[in-house]
N, CA, C and O of each residue as an XYZ file, in Angstrom:
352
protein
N       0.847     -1.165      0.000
C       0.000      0.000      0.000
C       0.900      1.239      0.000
O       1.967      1.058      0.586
N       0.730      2.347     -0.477
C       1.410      3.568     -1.045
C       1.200      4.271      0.275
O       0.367      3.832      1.068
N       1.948      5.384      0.554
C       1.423      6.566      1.416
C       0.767      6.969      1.495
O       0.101      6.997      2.530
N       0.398      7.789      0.049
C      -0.793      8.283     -0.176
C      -2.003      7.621      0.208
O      -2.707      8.034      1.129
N      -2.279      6.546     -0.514
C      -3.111      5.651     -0.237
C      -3.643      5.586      1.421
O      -4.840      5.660      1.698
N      -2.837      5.475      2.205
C      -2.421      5.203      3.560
C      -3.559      6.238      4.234
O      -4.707      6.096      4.655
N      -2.642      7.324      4.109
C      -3.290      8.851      4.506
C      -4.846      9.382      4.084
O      -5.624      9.861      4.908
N      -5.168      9.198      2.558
C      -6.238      9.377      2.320
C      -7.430      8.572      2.904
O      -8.454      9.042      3.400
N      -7.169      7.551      2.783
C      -8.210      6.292      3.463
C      -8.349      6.556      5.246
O      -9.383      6.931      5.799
N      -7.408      6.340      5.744
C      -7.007      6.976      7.121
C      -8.363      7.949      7.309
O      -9.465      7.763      7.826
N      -7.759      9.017      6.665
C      -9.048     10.442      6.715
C     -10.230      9.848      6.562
O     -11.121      9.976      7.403
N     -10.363      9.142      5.482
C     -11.742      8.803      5.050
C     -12.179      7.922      6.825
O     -13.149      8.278      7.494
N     -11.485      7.113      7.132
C     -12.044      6.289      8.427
C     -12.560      7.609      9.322
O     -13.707      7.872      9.684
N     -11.310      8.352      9.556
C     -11.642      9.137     10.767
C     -12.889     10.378     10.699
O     -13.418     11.010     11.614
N     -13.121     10.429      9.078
C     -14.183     10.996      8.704
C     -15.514     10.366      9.389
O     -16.396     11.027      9.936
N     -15.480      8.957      9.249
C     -16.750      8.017      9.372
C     -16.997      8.724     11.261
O     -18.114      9.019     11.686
N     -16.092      8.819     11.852
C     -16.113      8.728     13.221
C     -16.705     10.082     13.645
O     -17.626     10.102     14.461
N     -15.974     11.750     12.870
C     -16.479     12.933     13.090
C     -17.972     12.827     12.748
O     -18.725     13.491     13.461
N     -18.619     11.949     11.570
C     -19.182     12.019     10.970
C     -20.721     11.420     11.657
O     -21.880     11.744     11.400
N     -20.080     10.284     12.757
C     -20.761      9.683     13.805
C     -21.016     10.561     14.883
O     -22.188     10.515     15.257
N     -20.292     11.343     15.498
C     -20.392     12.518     16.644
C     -20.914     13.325     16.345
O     -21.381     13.834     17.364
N     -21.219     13.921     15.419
C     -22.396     15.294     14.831
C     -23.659     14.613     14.713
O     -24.654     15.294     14.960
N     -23.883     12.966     14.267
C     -25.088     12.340     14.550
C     -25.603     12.304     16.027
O     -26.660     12.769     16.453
N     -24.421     11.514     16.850
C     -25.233     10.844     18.574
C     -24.651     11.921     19.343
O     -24.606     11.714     20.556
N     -24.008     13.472     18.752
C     -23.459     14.047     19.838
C     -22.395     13.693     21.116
O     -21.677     12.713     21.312
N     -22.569     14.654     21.718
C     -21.674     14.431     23.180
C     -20.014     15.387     22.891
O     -19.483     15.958     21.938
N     -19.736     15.159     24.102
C     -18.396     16.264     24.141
C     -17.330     15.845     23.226
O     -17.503     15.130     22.239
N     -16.196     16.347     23.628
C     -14.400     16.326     23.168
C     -14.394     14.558     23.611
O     -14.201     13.679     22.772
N     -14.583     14.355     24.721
C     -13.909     12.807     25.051
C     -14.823     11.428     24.386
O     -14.518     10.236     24.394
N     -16.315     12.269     23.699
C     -17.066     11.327     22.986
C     -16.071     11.030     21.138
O     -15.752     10.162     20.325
N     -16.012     12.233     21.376
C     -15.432     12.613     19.556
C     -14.314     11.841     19.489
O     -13.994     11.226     18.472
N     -13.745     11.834     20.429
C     -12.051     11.276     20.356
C     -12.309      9.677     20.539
O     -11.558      8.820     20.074
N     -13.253      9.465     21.140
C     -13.870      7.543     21.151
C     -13.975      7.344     19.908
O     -12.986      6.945     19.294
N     -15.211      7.574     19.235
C     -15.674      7.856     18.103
C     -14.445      7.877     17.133
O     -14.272      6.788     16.586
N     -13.650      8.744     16.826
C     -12.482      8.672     16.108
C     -11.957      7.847     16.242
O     -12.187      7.030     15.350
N     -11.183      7.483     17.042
C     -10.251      6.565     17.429
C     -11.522      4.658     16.986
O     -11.365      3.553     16.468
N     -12.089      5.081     17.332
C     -13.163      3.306     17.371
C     -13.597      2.926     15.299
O     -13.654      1.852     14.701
N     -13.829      4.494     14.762
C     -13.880      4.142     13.592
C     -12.601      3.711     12.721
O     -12.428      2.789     11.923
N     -11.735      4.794     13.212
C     -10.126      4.442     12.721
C      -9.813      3.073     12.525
O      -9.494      2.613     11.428
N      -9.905      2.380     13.628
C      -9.585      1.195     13.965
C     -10.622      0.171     13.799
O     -10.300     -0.934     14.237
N     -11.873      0.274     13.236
C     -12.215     -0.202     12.655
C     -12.536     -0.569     11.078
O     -13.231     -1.442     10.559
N     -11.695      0.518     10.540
C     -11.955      0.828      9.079
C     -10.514     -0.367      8.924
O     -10.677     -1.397      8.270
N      -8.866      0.002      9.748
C      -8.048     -0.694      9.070
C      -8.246     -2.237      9.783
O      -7.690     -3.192      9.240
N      -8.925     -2.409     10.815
C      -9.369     -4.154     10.913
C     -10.358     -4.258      9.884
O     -10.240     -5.392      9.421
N     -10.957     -3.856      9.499
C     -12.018     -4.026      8.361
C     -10.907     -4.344      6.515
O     -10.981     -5.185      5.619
N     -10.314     -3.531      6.693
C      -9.699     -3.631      5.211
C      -8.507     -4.952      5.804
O      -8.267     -5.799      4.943
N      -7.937     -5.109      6.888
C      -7.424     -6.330      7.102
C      -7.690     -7.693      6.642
O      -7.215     -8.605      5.964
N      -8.837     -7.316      7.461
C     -10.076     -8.972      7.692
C     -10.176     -8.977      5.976
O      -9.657    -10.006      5.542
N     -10.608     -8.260      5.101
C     -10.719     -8.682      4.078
C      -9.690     -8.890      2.942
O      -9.972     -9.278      1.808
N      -8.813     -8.669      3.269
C      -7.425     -8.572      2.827
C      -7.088     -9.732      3.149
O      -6.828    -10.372      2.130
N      -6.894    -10.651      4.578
C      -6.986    -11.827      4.566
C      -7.772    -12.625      4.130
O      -7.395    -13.765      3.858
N      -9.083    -12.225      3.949
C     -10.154    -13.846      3.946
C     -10.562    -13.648      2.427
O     -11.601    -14.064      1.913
N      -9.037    -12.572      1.490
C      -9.620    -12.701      0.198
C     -11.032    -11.983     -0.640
O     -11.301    -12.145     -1.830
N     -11.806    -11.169      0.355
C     -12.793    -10.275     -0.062
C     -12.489     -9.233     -0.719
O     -11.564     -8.473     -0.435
N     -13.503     -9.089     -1.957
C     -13.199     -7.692     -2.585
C     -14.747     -7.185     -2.961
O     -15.503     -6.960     -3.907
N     -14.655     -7.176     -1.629
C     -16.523     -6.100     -1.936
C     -16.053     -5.008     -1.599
O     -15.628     -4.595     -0.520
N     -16.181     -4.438     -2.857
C     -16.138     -2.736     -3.019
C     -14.490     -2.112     -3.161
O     -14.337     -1.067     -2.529
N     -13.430     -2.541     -3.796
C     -12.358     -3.150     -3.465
C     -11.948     -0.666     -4.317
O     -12.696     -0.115     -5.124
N     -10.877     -0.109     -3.790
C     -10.879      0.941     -4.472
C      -9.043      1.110     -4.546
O      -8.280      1.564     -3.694
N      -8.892      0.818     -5.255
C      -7.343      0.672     -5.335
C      -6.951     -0.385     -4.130
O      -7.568     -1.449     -4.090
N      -5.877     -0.091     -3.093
C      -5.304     -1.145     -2.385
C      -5.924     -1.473     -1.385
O      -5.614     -2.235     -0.470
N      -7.213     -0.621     -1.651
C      -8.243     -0.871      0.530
C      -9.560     -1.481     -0.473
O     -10.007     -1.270     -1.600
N      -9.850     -2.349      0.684
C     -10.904     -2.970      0.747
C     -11.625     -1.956      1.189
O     -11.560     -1.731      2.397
N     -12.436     -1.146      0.395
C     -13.062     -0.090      0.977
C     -14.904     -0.957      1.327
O     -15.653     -0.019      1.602
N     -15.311     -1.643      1.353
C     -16.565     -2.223      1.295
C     -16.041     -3.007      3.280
O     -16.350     -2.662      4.421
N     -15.427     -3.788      2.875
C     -15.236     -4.311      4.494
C     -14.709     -3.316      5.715
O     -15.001     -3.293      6.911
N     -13.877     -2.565      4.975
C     -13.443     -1.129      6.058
C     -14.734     -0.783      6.187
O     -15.374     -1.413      7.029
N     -15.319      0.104      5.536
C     -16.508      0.705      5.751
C     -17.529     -0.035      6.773
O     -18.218      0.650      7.528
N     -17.617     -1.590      6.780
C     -18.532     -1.975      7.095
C     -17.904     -1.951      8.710
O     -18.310     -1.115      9.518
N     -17.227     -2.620      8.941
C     -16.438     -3.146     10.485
C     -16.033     -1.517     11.171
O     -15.700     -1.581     12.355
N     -16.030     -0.174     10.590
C     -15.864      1.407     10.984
C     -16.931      1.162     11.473
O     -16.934      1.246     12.701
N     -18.331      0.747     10.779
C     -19.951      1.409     11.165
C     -20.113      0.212     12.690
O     -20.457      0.441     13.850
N     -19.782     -0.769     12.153
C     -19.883     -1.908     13.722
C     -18.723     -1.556     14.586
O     -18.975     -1.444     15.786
N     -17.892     -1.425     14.322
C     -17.529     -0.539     15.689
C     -17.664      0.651     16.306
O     -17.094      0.943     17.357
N     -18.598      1.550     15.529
C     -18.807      2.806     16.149
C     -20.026      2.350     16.898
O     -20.340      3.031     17.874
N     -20.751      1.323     16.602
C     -22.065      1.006     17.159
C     -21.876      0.274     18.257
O     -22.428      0.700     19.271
N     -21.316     -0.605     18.334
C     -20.546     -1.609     19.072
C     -19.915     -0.587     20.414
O     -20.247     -0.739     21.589
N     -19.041      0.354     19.960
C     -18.344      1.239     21.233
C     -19.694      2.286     21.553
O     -20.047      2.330     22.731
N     -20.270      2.920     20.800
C     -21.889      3.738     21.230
C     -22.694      3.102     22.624
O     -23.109      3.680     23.628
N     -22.725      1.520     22.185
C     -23.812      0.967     22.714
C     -23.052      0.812     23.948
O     -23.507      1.279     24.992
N     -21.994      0.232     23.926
C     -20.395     -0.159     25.533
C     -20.290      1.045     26.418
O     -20.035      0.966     27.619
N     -20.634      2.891     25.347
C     -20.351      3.413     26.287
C     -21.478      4.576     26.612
O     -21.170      5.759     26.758
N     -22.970      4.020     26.713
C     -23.895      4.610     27.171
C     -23.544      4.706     28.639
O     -22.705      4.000     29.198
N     -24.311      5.701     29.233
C     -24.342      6.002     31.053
C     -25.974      5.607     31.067
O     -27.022      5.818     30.456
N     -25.595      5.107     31.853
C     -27.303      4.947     32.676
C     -26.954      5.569     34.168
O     -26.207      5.365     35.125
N     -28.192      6.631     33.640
C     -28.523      7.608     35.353
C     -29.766      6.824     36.276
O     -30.948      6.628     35.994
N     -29.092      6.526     37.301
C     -29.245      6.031     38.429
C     -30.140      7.180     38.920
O     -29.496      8.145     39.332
N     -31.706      7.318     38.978
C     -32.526      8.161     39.981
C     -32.644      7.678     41.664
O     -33.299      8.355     42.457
């Protein structure tokens, strides 16, 4: 995979994550979950399919179809892990 490549896609993940926090809200320490949970789910996503041979949605060297998908389940996945329930 190229630099470029690297960097642009990168953005594109951490996009998915800003992109999630203007949806469910919440502060600086929600945004930075959010970032960080899509990030890391976009490059386990282009991994996983990189190993198991998938090319759904394939855009130069990223599996952009499995990134995309494993970004959206882990932003949901960490959303749902880090609700508060208020105790009346």
């Amino acid at each position: 995979m190229t630099l470029p490549a690297f960097l642009y896609f990168s953005l594109l993940g951490l996009l998915y994550g800003t992109l999630f926090h203007l949806w469910r809200g919440g502060g600086a320490g929600r945004l930075l979950l959010y970032t960080l949970l899509s990030w890391s789910g976009f490059w386990v996503g282009h991994m996983a399919g990189a190993y198991l041979n998938w090319t759904f949605w394939r855009v130069g060297p990223v599996n952009l179809g499995t990134a995309t998908l494993l970004s959206f389940v882990f932003l949901a996945l960490g959303h749902w892990l880090s609700k508060e329930s208020v105790q009346a």
